[in-house]
NUTORBA-465753 format. One record per residue (C-alpha): chain; residue number from 1; x, y, z. Coordinates in nm, 2 decimals. Layout:
% residues N
@chain A	n NUM	xx X	yy Y	zz Z
...
END
This chain:
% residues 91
@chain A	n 1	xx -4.80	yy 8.08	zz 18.17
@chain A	n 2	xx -4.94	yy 8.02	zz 17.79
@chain A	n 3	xx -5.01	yy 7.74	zz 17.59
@chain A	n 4	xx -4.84	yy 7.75	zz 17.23
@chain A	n 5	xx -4.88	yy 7.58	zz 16.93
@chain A	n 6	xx -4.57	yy 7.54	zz 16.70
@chain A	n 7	xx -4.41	yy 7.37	zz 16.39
@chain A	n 8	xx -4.16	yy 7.13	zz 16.43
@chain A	n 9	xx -3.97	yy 7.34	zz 16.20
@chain A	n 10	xx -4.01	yy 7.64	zz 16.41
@chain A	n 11	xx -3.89	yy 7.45	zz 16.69
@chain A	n 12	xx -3.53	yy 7.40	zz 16.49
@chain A	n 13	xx -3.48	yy 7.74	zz 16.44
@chain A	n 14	xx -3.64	yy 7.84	zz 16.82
@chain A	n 15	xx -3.51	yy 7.58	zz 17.01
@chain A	n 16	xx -3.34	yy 7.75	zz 17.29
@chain A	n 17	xx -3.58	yy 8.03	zz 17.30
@chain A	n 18	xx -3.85	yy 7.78	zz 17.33
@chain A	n 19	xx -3.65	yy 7.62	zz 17.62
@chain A	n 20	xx -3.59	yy 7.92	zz 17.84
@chain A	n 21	xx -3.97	yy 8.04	zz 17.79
@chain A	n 22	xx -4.10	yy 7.68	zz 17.89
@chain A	n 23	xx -3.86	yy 7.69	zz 18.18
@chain A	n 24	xx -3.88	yy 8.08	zz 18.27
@chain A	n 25	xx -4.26	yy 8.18	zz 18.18
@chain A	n 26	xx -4.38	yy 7.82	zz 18.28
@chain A	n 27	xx -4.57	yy 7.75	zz 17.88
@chain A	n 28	xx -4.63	yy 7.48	zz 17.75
@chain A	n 29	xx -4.55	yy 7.43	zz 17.39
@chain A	n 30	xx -4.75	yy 7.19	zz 17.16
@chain A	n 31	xx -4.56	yy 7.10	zz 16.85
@chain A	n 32	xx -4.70	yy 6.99	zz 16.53
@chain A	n 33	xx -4.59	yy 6.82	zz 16.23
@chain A	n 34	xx -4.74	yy 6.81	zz 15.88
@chain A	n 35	xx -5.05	yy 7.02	zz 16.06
@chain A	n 36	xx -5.08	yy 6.75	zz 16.36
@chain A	n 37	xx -5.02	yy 6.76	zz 16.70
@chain A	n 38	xx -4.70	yy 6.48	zz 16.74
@chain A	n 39	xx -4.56	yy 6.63	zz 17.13
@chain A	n 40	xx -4.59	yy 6.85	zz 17.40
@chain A	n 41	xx -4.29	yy 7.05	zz 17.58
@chain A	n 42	xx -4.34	yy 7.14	zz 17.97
@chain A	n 43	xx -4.10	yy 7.27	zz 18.25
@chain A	n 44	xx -3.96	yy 6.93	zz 18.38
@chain A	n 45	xx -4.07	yy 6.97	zz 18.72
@chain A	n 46	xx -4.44	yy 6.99	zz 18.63
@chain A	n 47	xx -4.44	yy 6.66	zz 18.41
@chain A	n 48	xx -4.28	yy 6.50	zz 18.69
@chain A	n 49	xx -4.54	yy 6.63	zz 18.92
@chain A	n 50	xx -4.83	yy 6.51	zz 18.64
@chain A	n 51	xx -4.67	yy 6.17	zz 18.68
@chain A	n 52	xx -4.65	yy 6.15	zz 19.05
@chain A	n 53	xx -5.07	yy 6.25	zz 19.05
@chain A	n 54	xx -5.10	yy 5.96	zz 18.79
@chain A	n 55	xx -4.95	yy 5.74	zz 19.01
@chain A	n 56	xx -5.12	yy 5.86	zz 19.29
@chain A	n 57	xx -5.50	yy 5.80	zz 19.11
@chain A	n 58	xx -5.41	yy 5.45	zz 19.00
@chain A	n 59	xx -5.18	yy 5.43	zz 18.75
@chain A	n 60	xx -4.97	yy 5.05	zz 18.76
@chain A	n 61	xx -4.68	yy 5.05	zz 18.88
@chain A	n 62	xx -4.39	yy 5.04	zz 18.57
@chain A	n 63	xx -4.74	yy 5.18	zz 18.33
@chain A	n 64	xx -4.54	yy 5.46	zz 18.16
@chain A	n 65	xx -4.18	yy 5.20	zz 18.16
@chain A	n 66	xx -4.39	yy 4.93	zz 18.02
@chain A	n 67	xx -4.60	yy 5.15	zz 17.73
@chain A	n 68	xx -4.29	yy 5.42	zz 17.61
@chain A	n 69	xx -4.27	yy 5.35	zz 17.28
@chain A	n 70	xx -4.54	yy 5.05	zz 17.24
@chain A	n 71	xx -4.63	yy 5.19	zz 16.93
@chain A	n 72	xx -4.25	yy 5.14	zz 16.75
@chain A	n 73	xx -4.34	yy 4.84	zz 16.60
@chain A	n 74	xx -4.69	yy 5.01	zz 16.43
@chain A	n 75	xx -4.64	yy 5.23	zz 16.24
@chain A	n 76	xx -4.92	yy 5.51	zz 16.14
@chain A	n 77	xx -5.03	yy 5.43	zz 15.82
@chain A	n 78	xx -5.10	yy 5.68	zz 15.55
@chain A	n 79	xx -5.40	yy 5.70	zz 15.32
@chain A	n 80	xx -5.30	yy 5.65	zz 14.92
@chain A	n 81	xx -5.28	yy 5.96	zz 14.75
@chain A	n 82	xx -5.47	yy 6.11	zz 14.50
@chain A	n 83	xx -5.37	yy 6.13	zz 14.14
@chain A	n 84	xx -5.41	yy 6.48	zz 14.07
@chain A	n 85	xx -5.37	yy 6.59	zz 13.64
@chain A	n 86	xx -5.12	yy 6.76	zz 13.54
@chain A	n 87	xx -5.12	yy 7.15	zz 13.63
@chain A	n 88	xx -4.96	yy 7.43	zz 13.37
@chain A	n 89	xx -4.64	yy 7.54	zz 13.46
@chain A	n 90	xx -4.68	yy 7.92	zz 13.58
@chain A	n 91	xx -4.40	yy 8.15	zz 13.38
END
């Protein structure tokens, strides 16, 4: 088992290679877009087993129903960019 860190573009190209090693080798694959961390791919069984201990330590009944995709409706907001000057043209 490794942890790996790869682009969402990556990901595209990779995806059923990415699949079988998650499922095979047991990794766990954190994917990134624009240079952040945006999800994490495990072997099915093991989130289901991360769940079940969240549950078991005190997690509301319905918590993960009730908060998948709270956030829909606010949206990340991005800092203004920068003007930059113009840059010579490279021939």
């Amino acid at each position: 088992m490794s942890t790996k860190i790869m682009p969402v573009t990556d990901l595209r190209r990779e995806t059923s290679a990415v699949i079988r090693s998650v499922q095979e080798e047991g990794d766990v694959v954190y994917i990134t877009q624009h240079g952040r961390p945006a999800a994490v791919l495990l072997d099915y069984e093991r989130y289901e087993a991360l769940v079940a201990r969240a549950r078991q330590q005190g997690w509301p009944q319905g918590y993960f129903d009730r908060t998948y995709g709270a956030l829909v409706d606010d949206p990340l907001a991005r800092a203004e960019q920068g003007v930059f000057e113009a840059r010579e043209t490279v021939q």
